[in-house]
N, C-alpha and C positions, 0 to 999 in steps of 0.2 A: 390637533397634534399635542396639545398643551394638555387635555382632557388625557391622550393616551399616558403622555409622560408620567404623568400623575399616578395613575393607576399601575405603570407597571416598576415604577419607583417608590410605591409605597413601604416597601419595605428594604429598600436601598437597592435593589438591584433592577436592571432593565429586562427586559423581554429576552433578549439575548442570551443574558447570562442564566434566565429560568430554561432557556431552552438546550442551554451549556449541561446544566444539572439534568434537565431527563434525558439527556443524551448519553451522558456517562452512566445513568444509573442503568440506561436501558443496556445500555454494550456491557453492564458487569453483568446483569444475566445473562444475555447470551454467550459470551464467555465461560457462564459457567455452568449452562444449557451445554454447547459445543462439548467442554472437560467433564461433561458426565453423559456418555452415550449410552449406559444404562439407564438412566431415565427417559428418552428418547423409547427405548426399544420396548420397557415398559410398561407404558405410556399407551404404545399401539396392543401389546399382546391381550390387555384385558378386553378389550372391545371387540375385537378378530376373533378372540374365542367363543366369544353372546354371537358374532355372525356368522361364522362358519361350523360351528358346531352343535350352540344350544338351538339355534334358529333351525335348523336342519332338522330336531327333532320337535321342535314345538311348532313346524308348519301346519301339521294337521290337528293339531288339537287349539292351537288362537290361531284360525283363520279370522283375518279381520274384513269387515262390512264396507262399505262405500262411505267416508265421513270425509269432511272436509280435510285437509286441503285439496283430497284423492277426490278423483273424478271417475274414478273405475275397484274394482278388486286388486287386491296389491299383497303379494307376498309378505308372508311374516317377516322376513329379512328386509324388505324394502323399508317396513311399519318401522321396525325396532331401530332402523340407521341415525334418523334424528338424534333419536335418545344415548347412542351408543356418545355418538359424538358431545353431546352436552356430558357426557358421564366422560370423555375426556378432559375437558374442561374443571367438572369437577374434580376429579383428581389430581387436576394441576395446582388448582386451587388450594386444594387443603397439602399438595407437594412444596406449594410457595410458601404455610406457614408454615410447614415443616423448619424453612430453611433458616425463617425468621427466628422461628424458636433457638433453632439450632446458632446462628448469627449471635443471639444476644447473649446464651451463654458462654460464647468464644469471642466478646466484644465489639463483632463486628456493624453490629446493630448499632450497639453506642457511639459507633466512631460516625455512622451514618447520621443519627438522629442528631449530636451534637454539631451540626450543619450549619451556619446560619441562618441558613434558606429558612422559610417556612416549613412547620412539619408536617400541612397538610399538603401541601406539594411534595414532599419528600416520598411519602406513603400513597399519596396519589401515582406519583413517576413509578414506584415499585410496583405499584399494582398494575399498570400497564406494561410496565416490562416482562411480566408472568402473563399476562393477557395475551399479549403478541405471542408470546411461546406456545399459550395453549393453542390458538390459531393456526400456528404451523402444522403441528401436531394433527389438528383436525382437519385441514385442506388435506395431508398424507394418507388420512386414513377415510377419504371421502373417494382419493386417488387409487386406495386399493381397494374400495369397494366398486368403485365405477370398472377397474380391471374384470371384478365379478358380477357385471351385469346388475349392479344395484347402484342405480343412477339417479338424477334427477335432470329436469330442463336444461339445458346450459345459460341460460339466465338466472336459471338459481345458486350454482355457483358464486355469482357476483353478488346477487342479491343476498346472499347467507354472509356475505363479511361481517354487515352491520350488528345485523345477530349474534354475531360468533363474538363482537365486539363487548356488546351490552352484555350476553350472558355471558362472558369471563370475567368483565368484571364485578358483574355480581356474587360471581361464584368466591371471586378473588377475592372480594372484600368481604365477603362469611370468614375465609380461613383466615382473614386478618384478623377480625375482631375474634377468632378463638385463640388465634397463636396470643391475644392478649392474655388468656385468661390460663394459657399453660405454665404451669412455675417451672417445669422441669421437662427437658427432652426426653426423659422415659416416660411420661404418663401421655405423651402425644399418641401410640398406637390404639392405646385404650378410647381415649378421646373421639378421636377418629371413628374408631369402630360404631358407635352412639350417633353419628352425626353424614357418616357417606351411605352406607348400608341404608339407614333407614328412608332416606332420603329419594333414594334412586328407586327403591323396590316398591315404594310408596307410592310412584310418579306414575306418568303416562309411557315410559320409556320403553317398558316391558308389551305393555298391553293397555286397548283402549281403555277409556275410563267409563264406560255406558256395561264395560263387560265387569267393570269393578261394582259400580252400581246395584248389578243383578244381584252379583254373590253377597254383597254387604255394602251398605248405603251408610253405614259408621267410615268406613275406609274412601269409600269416594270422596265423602268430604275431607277428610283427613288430606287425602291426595291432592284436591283442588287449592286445598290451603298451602299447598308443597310448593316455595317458590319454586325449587327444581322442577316441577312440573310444567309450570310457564316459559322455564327456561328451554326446556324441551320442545313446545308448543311454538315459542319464537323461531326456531330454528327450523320445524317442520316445515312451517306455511313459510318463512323465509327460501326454502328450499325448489319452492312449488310459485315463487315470485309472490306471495300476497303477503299478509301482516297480521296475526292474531293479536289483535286492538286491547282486549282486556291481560294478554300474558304482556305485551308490550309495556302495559299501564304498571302491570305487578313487577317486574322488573327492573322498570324504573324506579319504582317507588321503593322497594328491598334493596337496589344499590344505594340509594343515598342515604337511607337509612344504614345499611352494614356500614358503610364506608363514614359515616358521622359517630357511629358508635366506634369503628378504629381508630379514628384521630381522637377521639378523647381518652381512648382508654391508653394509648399512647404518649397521652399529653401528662408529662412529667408534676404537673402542678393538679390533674384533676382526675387522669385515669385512675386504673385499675392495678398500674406499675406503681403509682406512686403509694397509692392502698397500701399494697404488698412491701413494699420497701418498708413505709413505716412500719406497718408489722412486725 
């Protein structure tokens, strides 16, 4: 007990009160998730359109083979659901540093990061507060795809939490360390544009990677190097109850790293804010 004291006092506050701080940080996004149902709605519209439209026409031209997690032939709409749902995720991702950007030059960032608290818990709590949202997000639209016959086990359901877990926050903490590096909320579209795009269409989301292979073996790689890809790849065979052991390893390793690169760049005395300020 004396050992825990220690440790969750190190920096004058107890466990409690750390758990006081993610509590509120997390009720002020959904709050303000709730007061913006526009984002909610689209949220779900991009990914409905890649499955009930573009899927519809690209059934017959990427029919996909037998590869793992699939133990059988599987609809192009079934193939592409992973990916759709990791491309929710991302989008929340880079929606959450939207807000950050947007937060800091309306103060609201400042009045956060001036916290006592630690600021890698600060930024840690914010990033799971956006995490949890994309999660909602993507059970809904797992929920209207299962309405259209594009399903998975019901074990995988559960088993996709931890997934949906790991790859938001990874995704989360990409848009963190870039909202570090925006000066200005008008250059965040353009930003974006560089960084979601390539990303996604790059990946396995669209189409297997052994079909990317064929056409150009520059681009497979390019793709394999795509944490989004892995992020896609966690989510499939999480879907299907198993574990892709090497997307799992990339995952982890790309959030601690995004998420080590946000708290510094963050950090008043050695980021990328402080750079620019002196500037």
């Amino acid at each position: 007990m004396t050992a825990i004291s220690d440790t969750t006092e190190r920096h004058g506050f107890s466990l409690a009160q750390y758990l006081i701080c993610l509590t509120g940080i997390v009720w002020r996004e959904a709050l303000r998730f709730i007061h913006q149902r526009e984002r909610f709605i689209s949220a779900l519209v991009r990914p409905l359109v890649w499955l009930f439209i573009f899927a519809a026409g690209f059934r017959q031209v990427l029919g996909v083979s037998i590869i793992p997690p699939y133990e059988t032939y599987v609809l192009y709409e079934v193939y592409i659901a992973p990916g759709l749902v990791a491309m929710i995720q991302l989008f929340n991702g880079m929606q959450s540093s939207l807000t950050m950007v947007y937060d800091r030059e309306t103060g609201g960032m400042r009045t956060l990061l001036v916290s006592p608290f630690p600021r890698w818990w600060l930024l840690t709590s914010k990033l799971l507060a956006g995490t949890l949202v994309s999660i909602l997000q993507a059970y809904v639209f797992l929920l209207i795809a299962w309405f259209w016959d594009i399903g998975a086990p019901a074990i995988g359901y559960l088993a996709v939490a931890p997934a949906l877990l790991l790859s938001g926050f990874m995704l989360g903490a990409l848009g963190m360390l870039i909202s570090s590096l925006i000066k200005q909320l008008e250059n965040f579209a353009g930003v974006m544009n560089f960084v979601i795009f390539p990303m996604f269409f790059a990946s396995s989301a669209l189409y297997p990677l052994w079909r990317v292979k064929e056409s150009s073996p520059l681009l497979y790689y390019v793709c394999e190097l795509n944490p989004f890809t892995h992020a896609t790849e966690l989510i499939r065979f999480a879907l299907y109850g198993q574990v892709a052991w090497i997307s799992l390893t990339v995952v982890l390793g790309c959030t601690a790293a995004f998420l080590f690169g946000a708290i510094l760049a963050y950090d008043p005395a050695r980021g990328f804010l402080a750079r620019r300020n002196g500037g």
